[in-house]
N, C-alpha and C positions, 0 to 999 in steps of 0.2 A: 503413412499419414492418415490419421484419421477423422470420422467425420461425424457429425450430430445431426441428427433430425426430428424437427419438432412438428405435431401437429396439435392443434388445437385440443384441448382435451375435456373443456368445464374448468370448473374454478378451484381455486388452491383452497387446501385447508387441510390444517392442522397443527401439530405443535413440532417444532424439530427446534437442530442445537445448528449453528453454523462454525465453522475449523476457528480455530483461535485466532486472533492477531497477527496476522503476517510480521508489522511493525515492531511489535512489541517483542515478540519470538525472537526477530536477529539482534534485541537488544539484549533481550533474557542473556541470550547466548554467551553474548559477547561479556556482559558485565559478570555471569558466573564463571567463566573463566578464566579472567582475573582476579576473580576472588580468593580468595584463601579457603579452603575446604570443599565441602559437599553442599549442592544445591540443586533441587528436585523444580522441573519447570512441569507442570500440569497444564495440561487443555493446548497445549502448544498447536502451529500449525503444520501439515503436514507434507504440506505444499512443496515445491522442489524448490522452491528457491529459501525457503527455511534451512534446507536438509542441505544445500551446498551452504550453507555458512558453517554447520554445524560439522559436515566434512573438513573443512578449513579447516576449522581449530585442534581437530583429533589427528593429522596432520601436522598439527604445529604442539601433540604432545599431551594434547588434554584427554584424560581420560572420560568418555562418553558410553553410559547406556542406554540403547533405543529403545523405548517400548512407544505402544500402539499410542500411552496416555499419557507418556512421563518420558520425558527424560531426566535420566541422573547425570549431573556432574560432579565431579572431581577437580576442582581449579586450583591451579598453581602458583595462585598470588602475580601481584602487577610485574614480577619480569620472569614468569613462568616459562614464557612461549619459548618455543627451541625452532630452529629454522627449519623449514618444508623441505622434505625432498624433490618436490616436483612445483611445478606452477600449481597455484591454487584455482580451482575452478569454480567461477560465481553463478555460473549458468546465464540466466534469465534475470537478475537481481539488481539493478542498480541500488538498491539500498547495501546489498551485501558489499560489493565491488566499495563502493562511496565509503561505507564506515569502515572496514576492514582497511582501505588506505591511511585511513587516521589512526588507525591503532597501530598499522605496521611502519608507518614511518617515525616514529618515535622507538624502535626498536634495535637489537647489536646484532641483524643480522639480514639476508639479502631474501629478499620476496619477489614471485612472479603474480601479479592479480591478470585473471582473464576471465572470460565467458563467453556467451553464446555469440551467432551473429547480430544479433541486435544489440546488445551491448557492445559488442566492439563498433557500433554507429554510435552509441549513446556519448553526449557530451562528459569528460571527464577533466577538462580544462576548470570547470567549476570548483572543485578544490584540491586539483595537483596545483595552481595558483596560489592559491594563501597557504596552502602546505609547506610549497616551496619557502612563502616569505616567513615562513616558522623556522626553516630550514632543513628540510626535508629533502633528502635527494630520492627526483622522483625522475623517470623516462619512459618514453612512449611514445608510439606513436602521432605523429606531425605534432611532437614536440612535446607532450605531455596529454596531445587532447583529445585522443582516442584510446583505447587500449588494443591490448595487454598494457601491466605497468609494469615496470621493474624498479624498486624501491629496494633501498638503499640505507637500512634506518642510520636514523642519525640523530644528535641531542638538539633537541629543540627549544625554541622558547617562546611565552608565549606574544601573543600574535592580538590586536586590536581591530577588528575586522568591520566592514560594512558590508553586508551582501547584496550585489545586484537583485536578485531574486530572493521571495519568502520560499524556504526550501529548508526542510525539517533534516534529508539527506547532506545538506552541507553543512549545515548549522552543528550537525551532529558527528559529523566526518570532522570536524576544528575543534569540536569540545572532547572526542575520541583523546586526539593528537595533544589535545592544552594540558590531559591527564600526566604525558610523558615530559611537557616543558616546562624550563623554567620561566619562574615570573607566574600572570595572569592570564589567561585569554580572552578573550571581551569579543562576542559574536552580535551585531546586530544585524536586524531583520526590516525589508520596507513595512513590512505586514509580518505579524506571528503567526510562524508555523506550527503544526504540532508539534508537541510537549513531550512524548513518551521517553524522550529520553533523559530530561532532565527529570521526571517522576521516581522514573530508575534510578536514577543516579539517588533522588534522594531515599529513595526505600532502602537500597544498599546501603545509606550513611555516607557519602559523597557529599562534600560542599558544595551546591550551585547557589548563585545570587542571580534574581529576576529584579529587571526593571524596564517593565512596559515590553518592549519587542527586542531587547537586550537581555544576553544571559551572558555570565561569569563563571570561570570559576580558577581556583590556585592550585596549579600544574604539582606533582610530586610528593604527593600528599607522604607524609614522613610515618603514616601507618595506613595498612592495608585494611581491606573490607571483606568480612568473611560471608559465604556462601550464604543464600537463604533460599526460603521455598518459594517459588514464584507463578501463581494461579492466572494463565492466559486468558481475557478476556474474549469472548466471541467477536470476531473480525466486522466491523460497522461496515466495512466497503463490500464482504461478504455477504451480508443480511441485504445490502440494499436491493442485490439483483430480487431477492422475494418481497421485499417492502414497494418497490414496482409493480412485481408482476400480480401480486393479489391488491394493488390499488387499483390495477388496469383490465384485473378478467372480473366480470360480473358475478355476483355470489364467493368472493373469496373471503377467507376468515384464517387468519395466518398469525399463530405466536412464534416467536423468536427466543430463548432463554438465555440469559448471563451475555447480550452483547455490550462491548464499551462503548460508553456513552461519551467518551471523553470532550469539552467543549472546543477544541482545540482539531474536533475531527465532525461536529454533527452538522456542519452545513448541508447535509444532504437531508438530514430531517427535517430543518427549521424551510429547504426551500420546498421540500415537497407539500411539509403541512401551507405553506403560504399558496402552494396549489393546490390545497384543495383536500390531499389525503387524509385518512382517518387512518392517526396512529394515537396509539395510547403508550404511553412510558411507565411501567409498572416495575415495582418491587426493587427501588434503587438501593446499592450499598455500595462498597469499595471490594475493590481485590488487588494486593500488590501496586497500593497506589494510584491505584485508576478508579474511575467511577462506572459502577457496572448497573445495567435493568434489565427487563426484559422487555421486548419490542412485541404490541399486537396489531397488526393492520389487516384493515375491511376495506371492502373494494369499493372507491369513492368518484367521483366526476371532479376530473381535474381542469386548472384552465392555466394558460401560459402565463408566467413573468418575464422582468427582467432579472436577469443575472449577472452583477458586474464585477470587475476589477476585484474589490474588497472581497468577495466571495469565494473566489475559485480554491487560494491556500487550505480552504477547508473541503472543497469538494473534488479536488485536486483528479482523484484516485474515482470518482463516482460518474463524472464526466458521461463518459459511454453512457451508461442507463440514465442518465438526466434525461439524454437527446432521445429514449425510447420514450419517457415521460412524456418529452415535449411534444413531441410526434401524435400522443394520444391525446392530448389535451384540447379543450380549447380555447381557440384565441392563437395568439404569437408568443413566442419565447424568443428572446435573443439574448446572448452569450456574447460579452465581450469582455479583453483581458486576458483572457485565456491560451496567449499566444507559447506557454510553459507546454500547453499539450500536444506541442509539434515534434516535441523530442521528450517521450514516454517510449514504450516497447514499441509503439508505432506513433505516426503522424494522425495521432484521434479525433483531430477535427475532419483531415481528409478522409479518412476510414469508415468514421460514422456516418459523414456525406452522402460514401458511394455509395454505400451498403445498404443504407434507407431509403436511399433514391431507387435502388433496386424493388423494392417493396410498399412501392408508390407512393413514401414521404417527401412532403414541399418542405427542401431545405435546402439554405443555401450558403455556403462557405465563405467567410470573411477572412482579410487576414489574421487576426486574433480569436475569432470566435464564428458564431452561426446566427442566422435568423430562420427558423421556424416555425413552421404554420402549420398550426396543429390539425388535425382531423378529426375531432370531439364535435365541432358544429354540427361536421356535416352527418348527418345519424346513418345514413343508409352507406357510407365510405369505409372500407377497412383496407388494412393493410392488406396487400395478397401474400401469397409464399412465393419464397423466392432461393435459386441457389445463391449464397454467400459466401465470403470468408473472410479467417480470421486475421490475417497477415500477421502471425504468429503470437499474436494478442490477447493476453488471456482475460482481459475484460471487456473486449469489443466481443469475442469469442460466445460469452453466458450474456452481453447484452444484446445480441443477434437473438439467442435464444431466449430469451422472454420477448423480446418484440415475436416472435416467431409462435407463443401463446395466442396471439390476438387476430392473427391474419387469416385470410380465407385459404386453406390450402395449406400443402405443409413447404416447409421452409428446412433447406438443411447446408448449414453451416461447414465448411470445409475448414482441414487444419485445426482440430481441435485440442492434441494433444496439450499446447502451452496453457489448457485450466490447469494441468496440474502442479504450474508453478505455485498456485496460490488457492485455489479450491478442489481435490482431490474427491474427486465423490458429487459433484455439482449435481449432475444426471441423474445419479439415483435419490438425494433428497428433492430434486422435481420431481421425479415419480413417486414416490412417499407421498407428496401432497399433493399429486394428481389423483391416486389412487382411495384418498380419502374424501375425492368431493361426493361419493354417491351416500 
């Protein structure tokens, strides 16, 4: 098991790139391997939970080559896939696990999905549910609503849905599945979730129909979509740990290059600029259907908001570093709505609780959310260092360690290995922009 420790070091600065897209990556994947031919994904992530999806399908017959900046595929068109010899392993990935169920239960052949210990906690009753009412034979444990799954594919059709929760992994796991079924699918949403996958869908040439918080689309489409080159945008939930941490250490100056800007995902800018931060959005264009800029942030005096309901679908994934936010700010922040965050890789409202409580943050846990009390008033108050850990969390995990920038003392984080489900290298571009503040 291993472990991080941060000590105070001066302020951030410089220019770096952050890993691509987590999201976007297991979509790339997934839609170039149904595709018909050859398709080159760039800037991809590197992260383990990218690299078990893309196990998966090489596995299931797709031809895959790794390199550092690309991968190449080989897709075998919509019923390429040939059956796994082994249970598929999702690791760490509730997105991997959740889409990969909708694409394999539309299939003629039998599947095992599993992953780490926390996903086999994670709810999966979410859409072996309306999979099932597609007609999906799906099994698992206590019924369907934990994993492992053992999937069963079968002919589907499609499915008119409501979803209790806005939830881009479910939404996306029924439109997976609507591809295999007959008829329509019709997925609505209380709130709209991120988009990346119907972007996808249309970059590839896929039919979707949008209406409001409602997506469609007509199951078995009678021609296939061939391979294209797919340019990964820099990971917005990735940048944010530095878009934090050079708001909150004095003298930072931090550009970011090619992150997605998607509107669908920037609730964490619009709530940080609303406290306070100095970020500038520079040099917009597209890539692969997404909207991409580059991020500059200077280190600014923040003060608390509210945060509600309406909110969270977009900041869903940034959670952790808010609560490092709020913690510095001043005034109060409270958080409510956010009761989705109790089943992530961990329970992140309790997590972030304890953890800042450890490093003498006034916070205090709601059922749905937090009220905190920032430390920005008080001038002469810092956080101290403290021992932490991650509870296998790879973004409670780097949001320990930017709070762990500002405190008296050093601070060191246990369990750190789960960054590399989704940020690979976290460590050293902190030090790259430690290294540049003299």
């Amino acid at each position: 098991m291993s472990a991080l420790t941060i000590t105070p070091a001066g302020p951030l600065k410089g220019t770096i790139a952050v890993p691509g897209d987590k999201s976007i990556t297991h979509r790339a994947i997934i839609l170039s391997a149904l595709a018909e031919g050859d398709s080159a994904i760039s800037a991809y992530c590197r992260g383990e939970d990218c690299l078990n999806t893309m196990r998966a399908f090489q596995a299931m017959g797709i031809q895959i080559e790794e390199r550092p900046e690309q991968l190449r595929m080989r897709g075998k068109g919509f019923w390429g896939l040939t059956e796994p010899a082994q249970p598929l392993d999702c690791g760490n990935s509730g997105t991997g696990i959740r889409l990969m169920a909708g694409v394999l239960a539309g299939q003629d052949f039998f599947t095992i999905l599993t992953g780490d210990d926390s996903i086999r906690r994670r709810p999966m009753g979410r859409v072996v549910k309306p999979l099932r009412e597609m007609g999906a034979a799906i099994a698992g444990r206590k019924g369907g609503e934990l994993a492992p799954l053992a999937i069963t594919g079968s002919r589907l059709r499609g499915l008119t849905y409501t979803s209790p929760v806005a939830s881009a992994q479910v939404k996306s796991s029924l439109l997976l599945a609507g591809l295999y079924a007959e008829g329509v699918t019709r997925v609505s949403e209380p709130r709209r979730s991120r988009d990346h996958t119907e972007r996808l869908f249309r970059y590839f040439g896929i039919p979707v129909q949008e209406d409001g918080s409602t997506v469609s689309i007509q199951g078995r489409p009678s021609v296939g979509w061939a391979g294209k080159p797919v340019v990964v945008p820099g990971d917005l939930s990735a940048a944010a740990f530095f878009i934090v941490g050079a708001s909150l250490v004095p003298g930072s100056d931090v550009t970011m290059t090619s992150v997605g800007v998607n509107p669908t995902r920037t609730g964490v800018l619009e709530i940080l600029t609303e406290m306070g931060a100095n970020i500038q959005v520079l040099n917009r264009r597209d890539e692969a259907g997404e909207p991409v800029a580059d991020l500059r942030v200077r280190a600014a005096s923040l003060h608390g908001i509210r945060i509600g309901a309406e909110r969270i679908p977009q900041t869903i994934d940034e959670f952790p570093i808010l609560c490092v936010a709020a913690v510095l700010a001043e005034g109060e922040t409270t958080i409510t709505g956010a009761g989705e965050l109790r089943v992530k890789e961990s329970d992140r409202i309790a997590t972030m609780t304890i953890e800042l409580r450890k490093m003498g943050a006034s916070i205090e846990e709601t059922k749905e959310g937090l009220v905190i009390q920032g430390l920005g008033a008080m001038k002469t108050k810092r956080l101290r260092g403290a021992a932490c850990t991650s509870y296998g969390d790879h973004r409670v995990a780097m949001s320990m360690a930017i709070a762990g920038l500002t405190a008296e003392g050093a601070t060191q984080i246990q369990d750190t290995d789960c960054i590399e489900t989704s940020f690979p290298g976290f460590e050293l571009k902190l030090l790259e922009l430690l290294t540049k503040n003299g």
